[in-house]
RONU-841910 format. One record per residue (C-alpha): residue in one letter; x, y, z. Coordinates in Angstrom, 1 decimal. Example, Ala and Ser with C-alpha at 12.3 -4.5 7.8 and 13.67 -1.06 7.14 Angstrom:
// residues 2
{site 'A' {12.3 -4.5 7.8}}
{site 'S' {13.7 -1.1 7.1}}
END
This chain:
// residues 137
{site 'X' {0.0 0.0 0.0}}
{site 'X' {1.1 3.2 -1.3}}
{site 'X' {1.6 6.4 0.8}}
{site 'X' {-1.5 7.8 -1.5}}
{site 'X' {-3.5 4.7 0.0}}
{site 'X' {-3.3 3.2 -3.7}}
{site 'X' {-2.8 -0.9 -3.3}}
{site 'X' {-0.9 -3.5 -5.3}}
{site 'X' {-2.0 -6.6 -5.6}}
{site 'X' {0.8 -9.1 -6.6}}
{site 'X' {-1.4 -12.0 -8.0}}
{site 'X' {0.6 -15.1 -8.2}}
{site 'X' {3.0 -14.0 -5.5}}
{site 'X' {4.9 -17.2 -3.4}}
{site 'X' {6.4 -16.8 -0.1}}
{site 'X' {10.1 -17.2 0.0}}
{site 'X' {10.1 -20.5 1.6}}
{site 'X' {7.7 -21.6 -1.1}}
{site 'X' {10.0 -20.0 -4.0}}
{site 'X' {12.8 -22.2 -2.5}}
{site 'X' {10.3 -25.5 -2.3}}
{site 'X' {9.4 -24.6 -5.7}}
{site 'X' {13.4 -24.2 -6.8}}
{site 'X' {14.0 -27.5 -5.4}}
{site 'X' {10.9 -29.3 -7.5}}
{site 'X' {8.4 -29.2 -5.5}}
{site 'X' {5.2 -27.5 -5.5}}
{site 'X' {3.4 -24.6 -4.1}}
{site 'X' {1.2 -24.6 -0.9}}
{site 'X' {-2.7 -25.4 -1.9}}
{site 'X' {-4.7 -22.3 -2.5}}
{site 'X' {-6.7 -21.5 0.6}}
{site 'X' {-10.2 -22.4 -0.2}}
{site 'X' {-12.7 -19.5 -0.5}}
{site 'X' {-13.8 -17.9 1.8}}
{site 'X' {-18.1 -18.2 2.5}}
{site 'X' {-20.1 -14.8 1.6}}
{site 'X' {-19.9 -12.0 4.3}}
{site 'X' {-24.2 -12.8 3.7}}
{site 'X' {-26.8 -15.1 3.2}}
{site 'X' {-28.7 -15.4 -0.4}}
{site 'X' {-32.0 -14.1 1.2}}
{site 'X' {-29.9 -11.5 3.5}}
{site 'X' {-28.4 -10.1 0.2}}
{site 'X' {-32.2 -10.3 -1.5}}
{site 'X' {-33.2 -8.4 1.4}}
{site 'X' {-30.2 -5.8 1.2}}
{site 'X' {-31.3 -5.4 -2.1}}
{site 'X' {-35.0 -4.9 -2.3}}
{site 'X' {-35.2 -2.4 0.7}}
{site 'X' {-32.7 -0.3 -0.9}}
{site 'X' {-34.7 -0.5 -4.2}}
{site 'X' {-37.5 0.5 -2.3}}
{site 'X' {-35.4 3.4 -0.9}}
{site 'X' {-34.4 4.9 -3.4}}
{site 'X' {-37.6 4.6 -5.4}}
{site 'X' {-39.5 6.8 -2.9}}
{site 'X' {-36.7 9.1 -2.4}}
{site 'X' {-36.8 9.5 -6.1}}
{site 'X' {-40.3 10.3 -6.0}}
{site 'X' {-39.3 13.8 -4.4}}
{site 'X' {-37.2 14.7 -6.8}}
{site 'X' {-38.9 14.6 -10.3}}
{site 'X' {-36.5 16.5 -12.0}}
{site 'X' {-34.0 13.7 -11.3}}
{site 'X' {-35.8 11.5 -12.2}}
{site 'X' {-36.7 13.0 -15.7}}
{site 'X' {-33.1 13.3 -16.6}}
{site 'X' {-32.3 9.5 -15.3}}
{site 'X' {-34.8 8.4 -17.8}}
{site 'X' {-34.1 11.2 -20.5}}
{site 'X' {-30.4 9.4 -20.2}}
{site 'X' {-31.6 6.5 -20.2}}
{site 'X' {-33.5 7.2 -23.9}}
{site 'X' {-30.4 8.7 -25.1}}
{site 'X' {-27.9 6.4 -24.1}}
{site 'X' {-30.3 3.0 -25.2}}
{site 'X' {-30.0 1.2 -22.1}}
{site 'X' {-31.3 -2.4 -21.3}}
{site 'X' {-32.6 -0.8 -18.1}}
{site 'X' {-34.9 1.2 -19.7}}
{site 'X' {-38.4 -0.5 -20.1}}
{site 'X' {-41.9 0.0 -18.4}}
{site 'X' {-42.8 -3.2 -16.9}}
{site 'X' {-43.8 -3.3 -13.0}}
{site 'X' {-40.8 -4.6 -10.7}}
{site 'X' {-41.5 -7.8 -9.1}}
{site 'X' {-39.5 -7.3 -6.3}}
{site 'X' {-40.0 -11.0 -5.6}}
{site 'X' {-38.1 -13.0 -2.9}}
{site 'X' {-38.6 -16.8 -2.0}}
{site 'X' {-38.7 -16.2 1.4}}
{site 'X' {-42.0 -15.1 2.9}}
{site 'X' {-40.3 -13.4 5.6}}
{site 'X' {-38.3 -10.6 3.4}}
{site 'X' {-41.6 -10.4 1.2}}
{site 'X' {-43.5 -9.2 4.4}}
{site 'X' {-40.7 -6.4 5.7}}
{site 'X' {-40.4 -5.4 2.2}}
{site 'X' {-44.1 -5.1 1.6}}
{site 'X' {-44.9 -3.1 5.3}}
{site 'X' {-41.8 -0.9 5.0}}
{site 'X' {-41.7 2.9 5.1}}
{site 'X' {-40.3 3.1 1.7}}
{site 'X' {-43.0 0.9 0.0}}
{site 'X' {-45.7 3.1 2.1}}
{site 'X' {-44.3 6.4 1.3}}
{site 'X' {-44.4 5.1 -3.0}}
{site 'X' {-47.9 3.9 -2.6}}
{site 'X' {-48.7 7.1 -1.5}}
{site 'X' {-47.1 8.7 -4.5}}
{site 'X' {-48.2 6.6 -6.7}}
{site 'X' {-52.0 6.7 -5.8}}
{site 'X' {-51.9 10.4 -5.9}}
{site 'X' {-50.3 10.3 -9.3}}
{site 'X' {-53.2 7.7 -10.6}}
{site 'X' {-55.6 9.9 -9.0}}
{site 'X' {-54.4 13.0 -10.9}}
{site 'X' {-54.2 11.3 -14.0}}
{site 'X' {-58.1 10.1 -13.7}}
{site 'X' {-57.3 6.3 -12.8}}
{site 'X' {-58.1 3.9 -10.3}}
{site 'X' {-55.9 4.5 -7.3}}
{site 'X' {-56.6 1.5 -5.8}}
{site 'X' {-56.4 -1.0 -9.3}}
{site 'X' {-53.0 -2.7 -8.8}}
{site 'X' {-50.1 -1.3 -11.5}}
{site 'X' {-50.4 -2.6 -14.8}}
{site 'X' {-47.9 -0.2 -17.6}}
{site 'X' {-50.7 -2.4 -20.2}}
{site 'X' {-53.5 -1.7 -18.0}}
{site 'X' {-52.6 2.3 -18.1}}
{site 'X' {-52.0 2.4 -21.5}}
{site 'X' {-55.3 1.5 -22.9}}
{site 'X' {-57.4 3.2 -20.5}}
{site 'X' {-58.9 6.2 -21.9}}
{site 'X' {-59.9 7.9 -17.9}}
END
């Protein structure tokens, strides 16, 4: 590590006492095996969808953000750009529920129900990009 706190990684690199075992014919120590994940599967699904569900109500306050993020989004052609509803689906019933009860999610639905209302739809029809698109309100 660097003064400047920039790091070096020296892939590859043997010990001296394994640079003389090697010298001599014989072979390196076995690579440790890997280490297990600092989290669980459904810890990490959890991590993920509460942030999702962070940041899309933070968003929310912020429209002009949001405008450009999609406006870039246009532009540049990205694969993330679509209108589809986000499943936020998870395998275990437990994350499902926090997800589902969480500030976040509460603080969208608001949004969003004031948004269908000024818009002339249902607020209380689940979200359906198809289901929007044809109705004439």
């Amino acid at each position: 590590m660097s003064a400047r706190g920039e790091v070096t990684v020296h892939e590859g690199y043997v010990t001296r006492a394994e640079a003389r075992r090697i010298e001599r014919g014989g072979q390196a120590d076995a690579p440790a095996k890997p280490a297990r994940p600092e989290v669980t599967s459904t810890m990490q699904t959890y991590i993920d969808l509460h942030r999702h569900a962070a940041v899309r109500a933070a968003l929310t306050g912020f429209p002009q953000v949001v405008l450009r993020l999609m406006v870039a989004h246009v532009i540049a052609g990205s694969p993330l750009w679509g209108v589809r509803i986000e499943a936020q689906s998870t395998r275990n019933e437990g994350v499902r529920e926090s997800v589902e009860t969480c500030k976040a999610e509460a603080d969208f639905d608001e949004r969003r129900r004031a948004v269908l209302g000024v818009l002339g739809f249902d607020e209380d029809t689940p979200p359906s990009p198809r289901a929007m698109a044809t109705n004439t309100g």
